[in-house]
C-alpha positions in Angstrom: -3.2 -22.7 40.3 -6.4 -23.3 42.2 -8.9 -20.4 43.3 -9.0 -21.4 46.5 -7.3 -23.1 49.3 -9.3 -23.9 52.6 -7.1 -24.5 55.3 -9.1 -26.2 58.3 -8.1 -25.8 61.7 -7.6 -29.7 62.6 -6.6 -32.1 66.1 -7.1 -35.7 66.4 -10.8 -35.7 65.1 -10.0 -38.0 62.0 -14.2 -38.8 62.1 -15.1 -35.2 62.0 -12.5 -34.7 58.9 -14.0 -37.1 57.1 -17.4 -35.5 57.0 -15.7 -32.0 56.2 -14.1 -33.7 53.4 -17.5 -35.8 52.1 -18.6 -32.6 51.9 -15.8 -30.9 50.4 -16.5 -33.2 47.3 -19.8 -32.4 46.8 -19.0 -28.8 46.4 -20.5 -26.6 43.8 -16.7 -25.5 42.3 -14.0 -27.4 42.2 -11.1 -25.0 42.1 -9.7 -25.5 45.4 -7.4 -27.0 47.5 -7.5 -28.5 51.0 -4.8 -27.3 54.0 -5.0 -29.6 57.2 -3.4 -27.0 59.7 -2.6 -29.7 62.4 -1.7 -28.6 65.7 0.0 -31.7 66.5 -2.3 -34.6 66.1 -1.1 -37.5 67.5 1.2 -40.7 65.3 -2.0 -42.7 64.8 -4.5 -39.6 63.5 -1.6 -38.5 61.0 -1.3 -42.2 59.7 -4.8 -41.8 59.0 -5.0 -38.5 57.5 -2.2 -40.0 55.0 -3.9 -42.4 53.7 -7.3 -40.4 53.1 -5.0 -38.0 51.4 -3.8 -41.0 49.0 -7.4 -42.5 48.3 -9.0 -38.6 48.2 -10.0 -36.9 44.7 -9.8 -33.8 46.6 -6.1 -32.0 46.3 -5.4 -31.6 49.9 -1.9 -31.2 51.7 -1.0 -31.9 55.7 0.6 -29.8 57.4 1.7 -31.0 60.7 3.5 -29.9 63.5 4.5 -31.5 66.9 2.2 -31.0 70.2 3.4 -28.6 72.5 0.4 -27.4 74.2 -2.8 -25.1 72.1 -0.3 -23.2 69.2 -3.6 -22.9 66.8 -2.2 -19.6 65.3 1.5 -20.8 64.8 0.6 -24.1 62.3 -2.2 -21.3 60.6 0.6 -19.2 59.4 2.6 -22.5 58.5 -0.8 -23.5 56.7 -0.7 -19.4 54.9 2.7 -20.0 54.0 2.2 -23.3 52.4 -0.7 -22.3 50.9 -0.7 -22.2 46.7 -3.6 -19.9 46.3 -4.3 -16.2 46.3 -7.1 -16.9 48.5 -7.8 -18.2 51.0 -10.9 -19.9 53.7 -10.7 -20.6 57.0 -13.0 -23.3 58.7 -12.5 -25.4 62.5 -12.2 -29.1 62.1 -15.8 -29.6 63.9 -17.6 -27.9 61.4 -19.6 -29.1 58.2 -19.5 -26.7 55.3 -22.8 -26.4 52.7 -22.6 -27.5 49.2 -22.1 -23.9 48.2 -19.7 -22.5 51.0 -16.7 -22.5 48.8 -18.7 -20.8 45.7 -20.1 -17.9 48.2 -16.4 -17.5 49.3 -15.5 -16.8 46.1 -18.5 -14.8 45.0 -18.4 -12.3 47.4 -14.3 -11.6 47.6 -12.7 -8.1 46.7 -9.0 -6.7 47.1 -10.3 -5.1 50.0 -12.3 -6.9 52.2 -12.8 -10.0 54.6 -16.1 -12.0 53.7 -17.3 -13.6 56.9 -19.9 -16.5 56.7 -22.9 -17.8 59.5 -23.3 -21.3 61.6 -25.8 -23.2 62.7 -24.8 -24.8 66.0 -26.2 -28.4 65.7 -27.2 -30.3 69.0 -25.9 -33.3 69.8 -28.7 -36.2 68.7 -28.7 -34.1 65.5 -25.0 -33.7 65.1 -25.1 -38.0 65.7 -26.8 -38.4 62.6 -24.5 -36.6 60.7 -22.3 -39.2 58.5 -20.7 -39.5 55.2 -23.6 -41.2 53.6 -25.6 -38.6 54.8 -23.4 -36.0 53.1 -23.7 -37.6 49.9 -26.8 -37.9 50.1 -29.4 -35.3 48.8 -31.0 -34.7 52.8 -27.8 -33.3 53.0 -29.1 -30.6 51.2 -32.3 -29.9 53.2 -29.9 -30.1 56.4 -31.2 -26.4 56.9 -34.4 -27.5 57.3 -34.4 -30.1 59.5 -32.0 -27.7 61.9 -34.8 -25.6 61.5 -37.3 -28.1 62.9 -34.9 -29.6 66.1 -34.7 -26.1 67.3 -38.1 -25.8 68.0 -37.2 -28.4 70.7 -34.7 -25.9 72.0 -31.9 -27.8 70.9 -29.9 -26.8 67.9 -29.1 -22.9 68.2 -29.0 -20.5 65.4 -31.2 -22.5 62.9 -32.0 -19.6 61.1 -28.3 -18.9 59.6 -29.1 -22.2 57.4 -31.2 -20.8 55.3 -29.3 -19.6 52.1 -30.2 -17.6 48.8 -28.1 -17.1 46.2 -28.9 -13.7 44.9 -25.9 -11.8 44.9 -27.8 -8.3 45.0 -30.1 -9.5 47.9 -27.0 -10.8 50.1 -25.3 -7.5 49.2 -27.9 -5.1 50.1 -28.5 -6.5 53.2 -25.3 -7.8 54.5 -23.3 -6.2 57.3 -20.5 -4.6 58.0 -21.0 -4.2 61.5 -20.1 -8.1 62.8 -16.8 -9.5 64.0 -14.9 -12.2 62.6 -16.1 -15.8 63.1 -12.8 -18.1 63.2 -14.6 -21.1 61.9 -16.2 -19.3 58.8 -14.1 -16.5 56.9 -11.7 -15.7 53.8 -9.9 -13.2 52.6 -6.7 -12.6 49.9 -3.2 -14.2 50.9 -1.2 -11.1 50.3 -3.2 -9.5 52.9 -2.6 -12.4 55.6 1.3 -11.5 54.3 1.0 -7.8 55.0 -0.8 -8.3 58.1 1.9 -11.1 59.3 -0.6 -13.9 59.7 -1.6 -14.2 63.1 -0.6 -13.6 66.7 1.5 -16.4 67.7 1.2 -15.3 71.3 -2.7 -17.1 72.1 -1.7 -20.3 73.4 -5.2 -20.7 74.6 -8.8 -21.8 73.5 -11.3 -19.5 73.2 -10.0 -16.3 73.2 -7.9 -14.2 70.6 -6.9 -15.2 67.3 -10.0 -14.0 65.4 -10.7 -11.3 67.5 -7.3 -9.6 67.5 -7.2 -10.1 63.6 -10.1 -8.5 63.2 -8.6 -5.2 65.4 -5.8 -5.0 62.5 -7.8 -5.9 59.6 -9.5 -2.3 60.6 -6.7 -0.8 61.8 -5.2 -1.4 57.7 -8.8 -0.3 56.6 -10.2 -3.8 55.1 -14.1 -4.2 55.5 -15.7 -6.8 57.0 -18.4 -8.4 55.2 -21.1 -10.6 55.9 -23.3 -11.5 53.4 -26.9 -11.9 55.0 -28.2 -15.2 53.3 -24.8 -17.3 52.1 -21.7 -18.8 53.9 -23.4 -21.3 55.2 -21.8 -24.1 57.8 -22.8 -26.8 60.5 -21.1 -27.0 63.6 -20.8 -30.4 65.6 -21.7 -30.3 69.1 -19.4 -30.1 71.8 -18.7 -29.8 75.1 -17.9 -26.0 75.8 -13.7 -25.6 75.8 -12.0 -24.1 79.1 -11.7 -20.2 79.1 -9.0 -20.2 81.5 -6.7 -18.2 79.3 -9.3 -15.4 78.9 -7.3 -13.0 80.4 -4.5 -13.0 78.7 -6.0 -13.4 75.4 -8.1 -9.9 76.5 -4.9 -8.4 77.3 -3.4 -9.5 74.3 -5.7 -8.0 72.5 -5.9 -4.4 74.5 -2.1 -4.3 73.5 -2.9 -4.6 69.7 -5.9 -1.9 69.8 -3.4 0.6 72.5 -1.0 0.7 69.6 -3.4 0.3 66.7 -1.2 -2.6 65.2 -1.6 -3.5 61.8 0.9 -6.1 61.4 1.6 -8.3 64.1 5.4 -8.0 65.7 4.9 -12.6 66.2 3.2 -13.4 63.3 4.3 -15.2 60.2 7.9 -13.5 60.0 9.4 -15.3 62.8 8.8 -18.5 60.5 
């Protein structure tokens, strides 16, 4: 049994998968497999994604369903479900994980809490550069750096959550409890995604919900939620910003779960 899966929240963007996976190879452990939760991808993205998964070193595991609008939450809890390890890391298919993202994971896990992880938001001209070659390659490595250094042109954002250290003592003294849950970037045990019932199959919209109102229950069932100050680190591509029409809803989604201080979801993995 692996350590770890990593289950990556995936549509369409076969190009961005590929640097995900360049630089799931060059990770620092190697006890972990890969989940492609694919919210319905369409016939030619899926024929890809098969044969990477034939040619791949990397154990990794497609699970697909078909496209009937934004059901992000209902192929994660098909992803849980399908998963074959006690733990488990959740990243978006836009966003480039460090060498040592996996290893931090694991590092900083207990029974009882969520470990939550930073991102640098990369601008677009830097996010162009970004290839497989590049991945394998040791600039890779100084990616932090060079972040760093394009944010002084008020481009990339959040440049400073590059920068990693790998004391264990330093992160743990002066980590926080006190932050949400970022969707792209955080892991926890499997049985407690079972008790909890996954997610909220309700969001059917971008944006808005299915971090957030995990997060609510999480602390509702008494899990802490832990963010290391210096590890965790990943790159997010740019993007144009998604539509927030379904902010509403998702916020009184969300007012329903803290009203009745849910922690497990009545439309979660059960109905599966």
């Amino acid at each position: 049994m692996k350590k770890a899966s990593i289950i990556i929240s995936f549509y369409n963007r076969v190009d961005q998968l590929k640097l995900i996976l360049a630089a799931l190879e060059r990770q620092t452990v190697s006890e972990f497999e890969v989940i492609i939760s694919d919210d319905g991808s369409k016939e030619e993205a899926v024929n890809q994604i098969n044969e990477i998964i034939e040619k791949s070193t990397l154990t990794i595991q497609h699970i697909w369903h078909p496209d009937t609008g934004f059901n992000k939450t209902k192929i994660l809890n098909k992803s849980i479900l399908a998963s074959n390890s006690p733990y488990i890391i959740f990243i978006d298919g836009d966003c480039i994980p460090e060498i040592h993202f996996i290893e931090d994971h694991l590092k900083y896990a207990t029974e009882n809490r969520v470990v939550v992880g930073r991102r640098v938001e990369l601008s677009n001209s830097l996010s162009k550069e970004i290839t497989r070659e590049y991945i394998y390659s040791k600039s890779f490595d100084n990616l932090w750096f060079k972040a760093l250094i394009n944010s002084f042109k008020r481009e990339t954002r959040k440049a400073e959550e590059g920068i990693r250290l790998s004391s264990k003592w330093l992160n743990e003294k002066f980590g926080t409890t006190k932050k949400g849950i970022l969707g792209c970037n955080f892991s926890l045990h499997k049985k407690v995604l079972i008790k909890l019932n996954g997610f909220d199959e309700r969001y059917i919209y971008p944006g808005v919900g299915e971090d957030t109102e995990i997060k609510e229950r999480l602390k509702n069932g008494g899990y802490e939620i832990f963010k290391p100050k210096y590890a965790l680190v990943q790159y997010h591509l740019w993007h144009k910003k998604q539509s927030r029409e379904g902010e509403k809803e998702g916020f009184k989604l969300l007012d329903e779960t803290i009203k009745n201080n849910y922690i497990q979801t009545p439309y979660g993995i059960n109905k599966l």
